[in-house]
Every structure is written in structure tokens, then in C-alpha cells.
DOVO-428740 format. One line per 3 residues: for each residue x, y, z of C-alpha. Coordinates in nm, 2 decimals. Layout:
BEGIN
X Y Z ~ ...
This chain:
BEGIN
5.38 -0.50 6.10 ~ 5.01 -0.50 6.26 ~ 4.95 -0.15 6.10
5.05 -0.31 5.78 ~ 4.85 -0.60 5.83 ~ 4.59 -0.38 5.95
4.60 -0.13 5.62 ~ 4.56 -0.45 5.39 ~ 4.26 -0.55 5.54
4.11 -0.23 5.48 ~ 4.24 -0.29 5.12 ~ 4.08 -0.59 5.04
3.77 -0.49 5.24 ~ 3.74 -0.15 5.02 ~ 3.84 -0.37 4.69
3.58 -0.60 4.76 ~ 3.31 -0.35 4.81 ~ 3.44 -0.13 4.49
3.39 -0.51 4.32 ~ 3.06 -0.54 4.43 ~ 2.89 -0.25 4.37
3.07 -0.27 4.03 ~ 2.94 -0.60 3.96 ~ 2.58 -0.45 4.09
2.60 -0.16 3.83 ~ 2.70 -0.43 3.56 ~ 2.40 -0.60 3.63
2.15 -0.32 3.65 ~ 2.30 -0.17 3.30 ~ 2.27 -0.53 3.15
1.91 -0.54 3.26 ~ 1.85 -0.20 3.15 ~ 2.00 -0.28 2.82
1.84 -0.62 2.79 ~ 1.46 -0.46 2.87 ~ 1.56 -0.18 2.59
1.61 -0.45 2.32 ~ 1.30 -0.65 2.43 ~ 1.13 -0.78 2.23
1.32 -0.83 1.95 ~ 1.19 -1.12 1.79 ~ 0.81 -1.31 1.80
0.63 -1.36 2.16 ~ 0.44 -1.72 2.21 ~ 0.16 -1.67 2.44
0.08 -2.07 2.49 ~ -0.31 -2.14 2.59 ~ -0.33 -2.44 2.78
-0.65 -2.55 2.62 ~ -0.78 -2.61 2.28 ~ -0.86 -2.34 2.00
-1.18 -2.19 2.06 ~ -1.21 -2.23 2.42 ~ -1.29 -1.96 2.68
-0.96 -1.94 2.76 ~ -0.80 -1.91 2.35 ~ -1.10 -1.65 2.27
-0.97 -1.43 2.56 ~ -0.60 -1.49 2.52 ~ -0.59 -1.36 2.17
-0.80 -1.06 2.24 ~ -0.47 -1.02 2.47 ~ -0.23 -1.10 2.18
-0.37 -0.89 1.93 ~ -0.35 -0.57 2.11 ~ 0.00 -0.67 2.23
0.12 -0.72 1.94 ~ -0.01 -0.35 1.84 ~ 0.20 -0.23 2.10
0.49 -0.37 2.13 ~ 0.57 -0.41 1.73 ~ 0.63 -0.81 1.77
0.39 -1.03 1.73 ~ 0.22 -1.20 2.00 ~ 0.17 -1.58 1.84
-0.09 -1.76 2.07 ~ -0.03 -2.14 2.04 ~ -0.26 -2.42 2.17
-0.10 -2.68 2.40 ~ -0.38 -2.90 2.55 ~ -0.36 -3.17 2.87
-0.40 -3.25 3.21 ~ -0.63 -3.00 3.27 ~ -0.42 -2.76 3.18
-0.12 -2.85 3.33 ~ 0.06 -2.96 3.03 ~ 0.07 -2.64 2.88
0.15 -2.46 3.22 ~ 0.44 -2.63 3.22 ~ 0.57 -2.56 2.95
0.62 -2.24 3.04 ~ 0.71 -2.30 3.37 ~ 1.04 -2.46 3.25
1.10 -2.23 2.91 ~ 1.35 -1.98 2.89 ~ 1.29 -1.69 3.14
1.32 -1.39 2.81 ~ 1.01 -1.28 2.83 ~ 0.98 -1.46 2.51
0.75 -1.74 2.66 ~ 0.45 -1.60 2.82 ~ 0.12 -1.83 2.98
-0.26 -1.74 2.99 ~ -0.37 -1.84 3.31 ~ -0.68 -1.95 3.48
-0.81 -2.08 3.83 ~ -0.73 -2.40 3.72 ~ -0.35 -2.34 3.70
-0.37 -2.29 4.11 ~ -0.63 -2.58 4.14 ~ -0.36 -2.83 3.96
-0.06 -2.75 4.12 ~ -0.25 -2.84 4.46 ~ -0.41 -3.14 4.38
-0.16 -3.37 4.29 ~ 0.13 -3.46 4.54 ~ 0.38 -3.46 4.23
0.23 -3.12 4.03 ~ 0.37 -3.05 3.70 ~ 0.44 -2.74 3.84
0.42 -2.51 4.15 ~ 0.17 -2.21 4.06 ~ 0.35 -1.93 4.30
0.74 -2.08 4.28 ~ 0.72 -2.14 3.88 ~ 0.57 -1.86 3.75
0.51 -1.46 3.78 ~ 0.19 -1.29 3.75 ~ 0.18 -1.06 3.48
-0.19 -0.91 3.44 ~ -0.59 -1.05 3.50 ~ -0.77 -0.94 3.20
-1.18 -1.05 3.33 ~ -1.40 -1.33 3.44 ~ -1.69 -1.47 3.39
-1.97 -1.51 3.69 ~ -2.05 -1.86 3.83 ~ -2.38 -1.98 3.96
-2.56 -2.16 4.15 ~ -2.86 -2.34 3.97 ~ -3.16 -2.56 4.03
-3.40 -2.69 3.78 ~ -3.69 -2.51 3.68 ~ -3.91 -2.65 3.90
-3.71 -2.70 4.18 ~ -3.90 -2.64 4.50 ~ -3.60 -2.43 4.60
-3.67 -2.06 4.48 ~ -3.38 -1.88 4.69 ~ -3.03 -1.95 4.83
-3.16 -1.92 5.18 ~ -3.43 -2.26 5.10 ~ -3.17 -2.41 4.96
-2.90 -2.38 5.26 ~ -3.21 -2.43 5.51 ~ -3.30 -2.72 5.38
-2.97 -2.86 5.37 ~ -2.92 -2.80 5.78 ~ -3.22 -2.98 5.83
-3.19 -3.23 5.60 ~ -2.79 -3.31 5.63 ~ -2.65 -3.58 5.35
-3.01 -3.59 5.15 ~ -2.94 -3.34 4.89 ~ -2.68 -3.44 4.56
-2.52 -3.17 4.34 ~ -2.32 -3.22 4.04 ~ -1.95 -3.12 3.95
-1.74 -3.08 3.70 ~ -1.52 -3.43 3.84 ~ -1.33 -3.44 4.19
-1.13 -3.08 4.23 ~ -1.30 -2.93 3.98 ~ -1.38 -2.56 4.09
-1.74 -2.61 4.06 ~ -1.67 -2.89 4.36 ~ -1.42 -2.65 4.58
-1.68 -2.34 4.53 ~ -1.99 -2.58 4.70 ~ -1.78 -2.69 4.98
-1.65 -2.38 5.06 ~ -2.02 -2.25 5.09 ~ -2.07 -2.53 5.26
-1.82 -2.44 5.52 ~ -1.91 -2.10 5.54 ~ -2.23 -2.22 5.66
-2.13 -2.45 5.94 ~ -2.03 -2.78 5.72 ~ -2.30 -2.84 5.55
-2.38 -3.20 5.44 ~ -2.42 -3.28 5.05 ~ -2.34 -3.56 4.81
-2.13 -3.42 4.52 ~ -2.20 -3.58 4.17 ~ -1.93 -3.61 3.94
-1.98 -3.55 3.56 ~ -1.76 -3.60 3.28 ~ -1.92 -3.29 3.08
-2.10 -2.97 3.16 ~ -2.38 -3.02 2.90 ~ -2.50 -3.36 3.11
-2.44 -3.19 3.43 ~ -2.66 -2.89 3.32 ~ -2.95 -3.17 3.19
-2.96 -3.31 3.50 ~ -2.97 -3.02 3.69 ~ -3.29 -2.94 3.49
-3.47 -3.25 3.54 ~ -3.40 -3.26 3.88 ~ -3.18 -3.57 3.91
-2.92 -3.39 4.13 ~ -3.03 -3.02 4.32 ~ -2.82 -2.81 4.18
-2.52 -2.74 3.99 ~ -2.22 -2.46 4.05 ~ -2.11 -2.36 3.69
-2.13 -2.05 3.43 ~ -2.35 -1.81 3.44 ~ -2.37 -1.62 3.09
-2.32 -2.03 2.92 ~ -2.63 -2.14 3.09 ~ -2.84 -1.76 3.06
-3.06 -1.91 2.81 ~ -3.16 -2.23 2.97 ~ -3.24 -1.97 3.34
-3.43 -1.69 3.02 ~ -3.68 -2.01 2.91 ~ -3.74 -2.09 3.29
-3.57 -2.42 3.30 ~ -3.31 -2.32 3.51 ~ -3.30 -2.08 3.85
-3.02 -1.91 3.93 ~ -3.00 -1.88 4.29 ~ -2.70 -1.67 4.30
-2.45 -1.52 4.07 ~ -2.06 -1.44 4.11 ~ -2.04 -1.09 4.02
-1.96 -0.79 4.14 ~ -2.30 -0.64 4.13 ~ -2.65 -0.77 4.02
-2.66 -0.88 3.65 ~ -2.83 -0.63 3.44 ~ -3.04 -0.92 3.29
-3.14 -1.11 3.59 ~ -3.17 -0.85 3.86 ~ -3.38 -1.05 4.10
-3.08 -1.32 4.14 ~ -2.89 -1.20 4.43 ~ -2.52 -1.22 4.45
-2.30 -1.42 4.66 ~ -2.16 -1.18 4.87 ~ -2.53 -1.09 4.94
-2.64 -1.41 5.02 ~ -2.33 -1.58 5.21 ~ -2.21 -1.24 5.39
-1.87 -1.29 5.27 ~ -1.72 -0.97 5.14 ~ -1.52 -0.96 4.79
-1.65 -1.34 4.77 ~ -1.65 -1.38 4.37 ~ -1.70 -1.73 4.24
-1.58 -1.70 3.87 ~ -1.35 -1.83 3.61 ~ -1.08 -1.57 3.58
-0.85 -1.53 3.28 ~ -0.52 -1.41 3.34 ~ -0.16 -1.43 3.22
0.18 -1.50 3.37 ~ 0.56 -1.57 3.27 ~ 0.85 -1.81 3.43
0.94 -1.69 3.79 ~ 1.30 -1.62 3.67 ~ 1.20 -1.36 3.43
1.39 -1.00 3.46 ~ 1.18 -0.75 3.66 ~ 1.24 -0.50 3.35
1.10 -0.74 3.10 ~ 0.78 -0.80 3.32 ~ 0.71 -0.46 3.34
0.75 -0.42 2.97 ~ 0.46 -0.75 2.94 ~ 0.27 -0.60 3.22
0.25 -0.23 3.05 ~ 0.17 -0.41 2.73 ~ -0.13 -0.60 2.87
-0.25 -0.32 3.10 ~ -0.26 -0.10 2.79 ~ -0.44 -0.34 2.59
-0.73 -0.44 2.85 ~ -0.78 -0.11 2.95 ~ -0.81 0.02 2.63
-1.18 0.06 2.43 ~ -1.10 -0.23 2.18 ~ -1.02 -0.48 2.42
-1.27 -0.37 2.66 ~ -1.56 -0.46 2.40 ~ -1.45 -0.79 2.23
-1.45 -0.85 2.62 ~ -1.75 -0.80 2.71 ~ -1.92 -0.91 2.33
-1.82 -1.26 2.49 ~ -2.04 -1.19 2.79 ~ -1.75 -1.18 3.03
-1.67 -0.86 3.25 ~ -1.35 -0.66 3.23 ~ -1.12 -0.70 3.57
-0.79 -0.56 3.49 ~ -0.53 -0.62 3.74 ~ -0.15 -0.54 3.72
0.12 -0.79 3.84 ~ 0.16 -0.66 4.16 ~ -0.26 -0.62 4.27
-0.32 -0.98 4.08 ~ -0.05 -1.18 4.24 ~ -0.18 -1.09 4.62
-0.49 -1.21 4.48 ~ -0.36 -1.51 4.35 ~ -0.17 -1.59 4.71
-0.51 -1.53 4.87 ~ -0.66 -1.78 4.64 ~ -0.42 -2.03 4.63
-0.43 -2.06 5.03 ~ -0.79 -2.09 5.03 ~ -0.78 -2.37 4.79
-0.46 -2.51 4.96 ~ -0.66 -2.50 5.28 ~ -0.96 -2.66 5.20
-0.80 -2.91 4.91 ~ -0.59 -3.04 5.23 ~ -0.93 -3.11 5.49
-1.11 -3.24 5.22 ~ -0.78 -3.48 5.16 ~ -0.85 -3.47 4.79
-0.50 -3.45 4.69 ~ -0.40 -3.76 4.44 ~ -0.11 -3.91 4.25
């Protein structure tokens, strides 16, 4: 009686295992099959901001070369708000096909930190898919601004802690979070941050020297630094600009290695989706970026090519997001 009891153990276990590795080669043939059919219909890339924005030029550089490739069209559609959020979500909570796909930006990490209800959870909601480029911050004072370098700038501010303003883009805006990680970087610097509701009065008052300086894009603000009345003290690029080689970068001038202060364009898709699907998005957009086409509509909008597969770009992203998380949290700027 024990042997028998004994033998039909050994049944079920074996039938059980049979089952599962059964049910395990289901699903990998189902996958397999599923990735093979993809895509068979339209893909909606959604842009989280309005037509015409940084963000839509570089998503449907994206699209059209997708499209190319994959023999589906890649339909980018605008959905506006919050920042960006609204549209994030979106995808965040749309079918995980493949079918639904994101372009991304620093922002989409910035949001889902700031508020202690996000409309989403950057790293839990979604999976990176590709970067694509970014354009270079900087730092800038007015024309006449007694500061000429970084180093006057940051010296002063030691000596002189709480006296100097600078303007922002609003409270959590990356042009805030960039200043007052420089700030940290250097000891915890002391500085009023200035919050504007545009980048245009930002900028003016930058030039007439109603706040010291002002964190915000480089290649926007290039004319305004060519007629002299802006100085760019440094700029967040990989190397020296070729048109303003005597601005120093920002790994040069805060020591930090790999320290890049940009607006990064990206793409991603919801968390759930198959691993065979994102590779099939992921080749798609690595073969567009990297290709000649892309590569120069890129760079005719005065941003710089960093192409970046899912796996390389989402270890970025985790780096990023706990550096924001980090500082978001001392700086208790978190609201409802």
C-alpha cells in the first residue's frame, strides 16, 4: 500500500511537471506567434504635448521611419495636460499590444515624483523602448552680467549665501532640480529660485538682469548668447559646442563625470507589453535613429543624436529617476 501510495506521488509529481513545461511551451509559441503577426494593424505613438512642440517634431521623425519599417503606420496623436502626465497615462493604462506606444521626456520621471497621487508610476507603468537625442541646457546670465564664468558665479554664491535670485520654469520644473543639484554638488549653495510662468519672460529677465541667471535651452536661446545679450556659462553637452567653444561644459566645470543637463526625447510602451513585441518596437526605432535620414532631420533641429536601446536607456532612466527621487524628497517639494 505505501509503494502504491508512494508510486502515485511520483505520478502526479511527473504529471504536474509534464503540465508545466507544456503550459511554458504554450506560452513561448503563443508569444512567438503573437510577435510574428505584429503589427498588424496602425501604431498610435501619443505625444504628450501639443503639435509642433519639441517633443511632436522629434516624435514624428520617429514615426515616419517606423512606419518605413515596419509596413504599419505609425500615427503620432497629440494628447496635451498636466505637464505631460495626461498623455502618459494614457498609455500607461492602454492595452499592453504594442499597439500603444509613448514619446517620452524628463518630465515623464519629474511627474510621477512630484505628486503624492501621480497619474502614473514612471518605472512600474511603463517599459523603455529607445532614447532617440537631446538637446543641451545652459546656464545663462545677462549680457552684462558681472559674472563671466561658472567659477564667479559659484564663488560669489559661497560668499554671498541667499543674495543671488534665479529663474525657473515654476516649482519642479527641471530648470529648478538642475540648479539645486549644482547647488548641492557644491556644498548647498544658497539661492532664491524665481518662478516663471513662460520661458520667453524668464529669458528677458535674465537679460536685463532682474534675476542672475537662468537654467534653460541652449540651441532656443543661441541667438540671444550670438548678439551678446546673453552668456552662457556652461552647456550640457557631451563635448564643447562647435559654435560657442569658449563655453565650458558641465562636467568640466562641476567635476561630475557623465553629468548632462538636457532635455531628452525618448519613447516607451505599457510595462505589461510582451518581451517579443518590444524588441520588434525597439529594432524599429533603433533602425530608424541610427539611420542617415533620421540622423539629419535630427540634428537640422539643432538637437544631437543619443540613440539608446531599451535595455542601455532604462538603467539610465533608474539612475535618473533616483536622483530626482532623492533630491525631489529633501527639498520636500512633493504636492497634491
Amino acid at each position: 500500500m505505501r509503494r502504491t501510495t508512494e508510486k502515485s506521488r511520483w505520478d502526479i509529481v511527473r504529471a504536474m511537471g509534464i503540465y508545466m513545461v507544456g503550459g511554458m511551451l504554450a506560452m513561448m509559441a503563443s508569444g512567438a506567434l503573437q510577435a510574428q503577426a505584429f503589427p498588424s494593424k496602425p501604431i498610435r505613438l501619443v505625444v504628450p504635448y501639443s503639435a509642433g512642440s519639441g517633443t511632436d517634431i522629434a516624435a514624428r521623425i520617429a514615426a515616419e521611419g517606423m512606419s518605413e519599417i515596419l509596413k504599419q503606420p505609425v500615427l503620432v496623436e497629440n494628447r496635451e495636460g498636466a505637464g505631460g502626465a495626461v498623455g502618459t497615462q494614457v498609455v500607461a493604462r492602454a492595452p499592453a499590444d504594442g499597439y500603444t506606444i509613448v514619446s517620452t521626456t524628463n518630465s515623464y520621471l519629474i511627474n510621477s515624483l512630484l505628486y503624492h497621487k501621480p497619474l502614473y508610476d514612471a518605472l512600474r507603468d511603463l517599459v523603455p523602448l529607445a532614447r532617440q537625442s537631446y538637446n543641451p541646457l545652459a546656464l545663462l546670465v545677462g549680457g552684462d552680467s558681472q559674472f563671466k564664468t561658472f567659477k564667479q558665479l559659484i564663488d560669489y554664491m559661497k560668499a554671498n549665501p541667499g543674495k543671488v535670485s534665479f529663474a525657473t520654469s515654476g516649482k519642479g520644473a527641471q530648470s529648478q532640480l538642475e540648479v539645486e543639484y549644482i547647488k548641492g554638488v557644491f556644498g548647498g549653495l544658497k539661492a532664491e529660485d524665481i518662478p516663471y510662468k513662460s520661458t520667453a519672460s524668464a529669458t528677458a529677465d535674465t537679460m536685463t538682469g532682474v534675476v542672475a541667471f537662468y537654467m534653460t535651452g541652449f540651441a532656443t536661446t543661441f541667438p540671444q548668447i550670438a548678439a551678446g545679450k546673453l552668456r552662457a556659462l556652461a552647456v550640457g553637452s557631451q563635448q564643447r559646442e562647435v559654435d560657442a567653444p569658449d563655453v565650458p561644459t558641465f562636467i568640466e566645470v562641476t567635476g561630475v563625470p557623465g553629468y548632462l543637463p538636457a532635455a531628452w526625447f525618448g519613447y516607451a510602451a505599457p510595462i505589461a507589453t510582451p518581451p517579443e513585441i518590444v524588441a520588434i518596437l525597439e529594432g524599429a526605432l533603433l533602425r530608424t535613429l541610427n539611420g542617415p535620414v533620421a540622423r539629419e532631420k535630427i540634428l537640422k533641429q539643432k538637437s544631437k543624436p543619443w540613440v539608446q536601446g531599451s535595455r542601455e536607456f532604462g538603467a539610465d532612466l533608474r539612475a535618473e529617476y533616483d536622483k530626482w527621487a532623492k533630491l525631489i524628497n529633501e527639498l520636500n517639494l512633493k504636492t497634491d
